[in-house]
matplotlib code that plots the C-alpha trace (Angstrom):
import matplotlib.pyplot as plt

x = [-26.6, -29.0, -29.1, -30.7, -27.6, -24.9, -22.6, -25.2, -23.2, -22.2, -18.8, -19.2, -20.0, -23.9, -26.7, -28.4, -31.6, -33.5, -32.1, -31.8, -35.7, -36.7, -34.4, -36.2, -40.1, -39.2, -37.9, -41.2, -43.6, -41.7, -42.2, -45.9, -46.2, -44.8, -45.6, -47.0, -43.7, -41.3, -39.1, -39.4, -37.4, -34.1, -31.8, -33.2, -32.4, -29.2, -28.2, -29.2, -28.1, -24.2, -25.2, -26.2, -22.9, -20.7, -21.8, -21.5, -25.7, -26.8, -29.7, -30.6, -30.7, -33.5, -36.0, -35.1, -36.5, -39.6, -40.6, -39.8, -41.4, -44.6, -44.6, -44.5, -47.3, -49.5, -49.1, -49.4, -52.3, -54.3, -57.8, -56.7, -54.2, -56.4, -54.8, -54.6, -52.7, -50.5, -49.8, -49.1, -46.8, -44.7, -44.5, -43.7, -40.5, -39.2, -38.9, -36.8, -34.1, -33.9, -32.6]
y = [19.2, 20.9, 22.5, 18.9, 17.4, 19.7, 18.9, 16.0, 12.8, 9.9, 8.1, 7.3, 10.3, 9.2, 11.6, 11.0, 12.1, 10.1, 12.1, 15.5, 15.0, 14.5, 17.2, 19.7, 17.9, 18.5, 22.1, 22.7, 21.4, 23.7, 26.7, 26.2, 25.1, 28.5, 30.9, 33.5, 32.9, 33.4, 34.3, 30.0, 29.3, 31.5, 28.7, 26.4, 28.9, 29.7, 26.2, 26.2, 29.5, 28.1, 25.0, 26.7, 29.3, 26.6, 24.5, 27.5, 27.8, 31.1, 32.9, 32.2, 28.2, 29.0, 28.9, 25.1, 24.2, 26.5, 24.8, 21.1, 21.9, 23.5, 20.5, 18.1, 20.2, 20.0, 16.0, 15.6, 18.4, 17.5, 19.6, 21.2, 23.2, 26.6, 29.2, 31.4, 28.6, 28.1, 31.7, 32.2, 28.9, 30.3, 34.1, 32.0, 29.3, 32.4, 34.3, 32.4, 32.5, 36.4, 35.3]
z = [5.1, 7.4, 10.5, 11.8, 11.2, 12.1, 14.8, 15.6, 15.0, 16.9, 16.8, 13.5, 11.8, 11.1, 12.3, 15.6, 14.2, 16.7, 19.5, 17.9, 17.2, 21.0, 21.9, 19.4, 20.3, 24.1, 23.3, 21.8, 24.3, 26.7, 24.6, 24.4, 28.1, 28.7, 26.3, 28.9, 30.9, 29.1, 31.7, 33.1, 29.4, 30.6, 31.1, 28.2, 26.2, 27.0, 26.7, 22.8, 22.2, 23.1, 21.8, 18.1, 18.3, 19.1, 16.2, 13.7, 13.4, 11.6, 11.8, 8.6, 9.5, 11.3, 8.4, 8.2, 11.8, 10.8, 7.8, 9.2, 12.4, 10.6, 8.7, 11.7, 13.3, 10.4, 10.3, 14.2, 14.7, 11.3, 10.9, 14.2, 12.5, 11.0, 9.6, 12.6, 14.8, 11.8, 12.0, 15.6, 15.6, 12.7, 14.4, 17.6, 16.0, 13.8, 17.4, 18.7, 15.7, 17.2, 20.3]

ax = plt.figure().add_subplot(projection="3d")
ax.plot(x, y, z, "-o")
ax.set_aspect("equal")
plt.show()
């Protein structure tokens, strides 16, 4: 199991993948809406960070959200994905597994 599935389970044990997706799509949108204000993320942030330590997420998890997420850009973004936004999304997701 993944880090997309950890700790994200309803009553029965199965996966809320559905809601675990929209909480990562939103999570991203903010990120890009404020990429020059940082600072406007603080409390997001936090949230996740206690989120991830209470459900035992390591650093090294990260790499799964990055290459899903890269993944689901490429599909979503197409042609408008060139090597340099590719580049600055990747730098930008692998950032925040330093926080």
């Amino acid at each position: 199991a993944g880090i997309c599935t950890r700790g994200s389970t309803t009553r029965d044990g199965t996966a809320n993948k559905s809601q675990q997706a929209k909480t990562l799509a939103d999570a991203v949108v903010a990120y890009a809406l404020n990429i020059d204000k940082l600072e406007n993320l603080g409390e997001a942030v936090s949230r996740i960070c206690h989120k991830h330590c209470a459900l035992g997420i390591q650093p090294e998890d990260y790499q799964i959200v990055h290459d899903n997420l890269m993944e689901a850009i490429g599909e979503v973004l197409g042609e408008a994905v060139t090597p340099q936004v590719a580049s600055a999304w990747s730098e930008a997701v692998m950032a925040l597994a330093q926080i």
